[in-house]
C-alpha positions in Angstrom: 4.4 -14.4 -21.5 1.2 -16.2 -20.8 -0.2 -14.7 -17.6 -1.1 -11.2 -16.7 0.9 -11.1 -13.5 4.0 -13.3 -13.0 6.1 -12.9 -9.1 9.1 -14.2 -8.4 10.8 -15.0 -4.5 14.3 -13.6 -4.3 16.3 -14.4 -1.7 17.8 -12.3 0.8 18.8 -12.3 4.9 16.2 -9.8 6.7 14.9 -9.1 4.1 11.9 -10.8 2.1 12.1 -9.8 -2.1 10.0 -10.6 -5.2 9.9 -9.8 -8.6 7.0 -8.7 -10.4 6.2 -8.4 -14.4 2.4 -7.5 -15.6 0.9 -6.0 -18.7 -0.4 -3.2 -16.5 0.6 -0.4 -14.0 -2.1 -1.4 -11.7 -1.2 -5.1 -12.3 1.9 -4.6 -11.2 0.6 -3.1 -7.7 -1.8 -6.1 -7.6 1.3 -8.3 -7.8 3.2 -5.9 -5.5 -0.3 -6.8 -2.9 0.2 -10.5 -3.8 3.6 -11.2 -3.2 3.2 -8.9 0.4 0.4 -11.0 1.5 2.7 -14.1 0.0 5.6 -12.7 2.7 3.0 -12.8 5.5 0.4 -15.4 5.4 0.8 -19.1 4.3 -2.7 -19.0 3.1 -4.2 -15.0 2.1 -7.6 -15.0 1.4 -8.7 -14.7 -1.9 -11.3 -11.9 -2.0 -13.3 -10.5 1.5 -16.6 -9.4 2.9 -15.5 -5.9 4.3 -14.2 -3.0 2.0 -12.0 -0.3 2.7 -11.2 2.8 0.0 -7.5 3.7 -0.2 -6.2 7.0 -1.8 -2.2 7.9 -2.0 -0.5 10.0 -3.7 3.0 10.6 -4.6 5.9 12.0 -7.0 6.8 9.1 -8.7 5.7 5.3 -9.0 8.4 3.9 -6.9 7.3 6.3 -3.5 3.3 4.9 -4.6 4.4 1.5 -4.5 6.3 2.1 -1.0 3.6 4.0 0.6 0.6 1.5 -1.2 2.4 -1.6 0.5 3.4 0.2 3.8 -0.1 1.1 4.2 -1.3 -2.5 3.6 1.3 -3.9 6.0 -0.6 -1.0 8.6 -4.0 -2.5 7.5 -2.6 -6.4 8.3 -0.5 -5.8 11.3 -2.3 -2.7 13.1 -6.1 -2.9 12.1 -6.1 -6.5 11.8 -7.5 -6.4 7.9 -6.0 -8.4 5.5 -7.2 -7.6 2.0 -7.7 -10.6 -0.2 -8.4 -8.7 -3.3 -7.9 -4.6 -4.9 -9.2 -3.1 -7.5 -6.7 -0.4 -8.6 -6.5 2.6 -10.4 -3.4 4.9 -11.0 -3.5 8.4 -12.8 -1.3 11.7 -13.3 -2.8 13.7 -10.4 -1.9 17.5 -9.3 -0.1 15.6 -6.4 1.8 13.6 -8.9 0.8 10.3 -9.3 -2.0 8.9 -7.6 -3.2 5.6 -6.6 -7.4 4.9 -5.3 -8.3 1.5 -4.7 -11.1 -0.6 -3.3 -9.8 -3.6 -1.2 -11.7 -6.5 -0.3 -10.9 -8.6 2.8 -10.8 -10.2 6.3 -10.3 -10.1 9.5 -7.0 -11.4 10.4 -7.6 -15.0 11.4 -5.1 -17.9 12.4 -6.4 -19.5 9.3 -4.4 -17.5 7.3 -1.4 -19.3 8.5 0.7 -16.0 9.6 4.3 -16.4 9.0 6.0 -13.6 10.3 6.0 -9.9 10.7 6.9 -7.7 7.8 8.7 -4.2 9.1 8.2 -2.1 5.9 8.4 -2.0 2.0 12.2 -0.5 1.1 13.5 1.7 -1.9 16.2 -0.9 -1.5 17.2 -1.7 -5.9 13.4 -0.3 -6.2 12.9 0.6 -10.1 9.8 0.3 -12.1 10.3 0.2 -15.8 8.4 -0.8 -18.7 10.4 -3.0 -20.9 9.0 -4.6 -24.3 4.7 -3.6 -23.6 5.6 -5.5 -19.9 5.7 -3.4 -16.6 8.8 -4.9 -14.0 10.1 -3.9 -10.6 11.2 -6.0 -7.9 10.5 -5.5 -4.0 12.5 -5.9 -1.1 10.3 -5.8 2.3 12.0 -5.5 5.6 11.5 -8.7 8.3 
């Protein structure tokens, strides 16, 4: 596959899915970020001037990936920052798996083109695997 992240709509009633494949576990939360911001705004901004630090933890991958993207929908719908770029870094932690990153972003703005509210990330068919060197999940987010 030629890129490093690839995301793919799925279709569903209330709900708003994607697929995600990237050569990396972080790359994979990137596209996770992506295809959220992809749900919300018609046009997310690429990158930011203000920074905020994030720092989850979790027992496995799939309750990370749920609390990273419940926690960015908090950021968007509640303090009105919508982060346009992460830098990301998972690791084995003694809390089980843990995930800091720096996001970059904006203050929500009608240029954005907001499309809707999103309600929350769901464990709904939630697996992340690694098949053939390639990390894969898909995401369902509640609308």
């Amino acid at each position: 596959m030629g890129g490093e992240v690839v995301v793919t709509p799925l279709d569903h009633t209330a709900e708003v899915g994607f697929q995600i494949e990237a050569k990396t576990l972080e790359g994979l939360f990137q596209g996770a970020m992506q295809g959220l911001l992809e749900a919300i705004f018609a046009h997310p901004p690429k990158g930011g001037s203000q920074r905020k630090r994030l720092r989850l933890a979790a027992s496995d991958l799939e309750t990370l990936l749920v609390r990273f993207l419940n926690e960015l929908i908090y950021l968007i719908q509640t303090k009105g920052f919508v982060p346009g770029k992460a830098r990301i870094r998972i690791e084995e932690g003694e809390e089980g798996v843990v995930l800091s990153a720096t996001l970059w972003g904006e203050p929500f703005q009608a240029a954005f083109g907001f499309l809707g509210e999103v309600k929350s990330a769901t464990f709904h068919g939630l697996a992340i695997r690694k098949e053939k060197g390639r990390w894969r999940t898909q995401v369902i987010l509640d609308v």
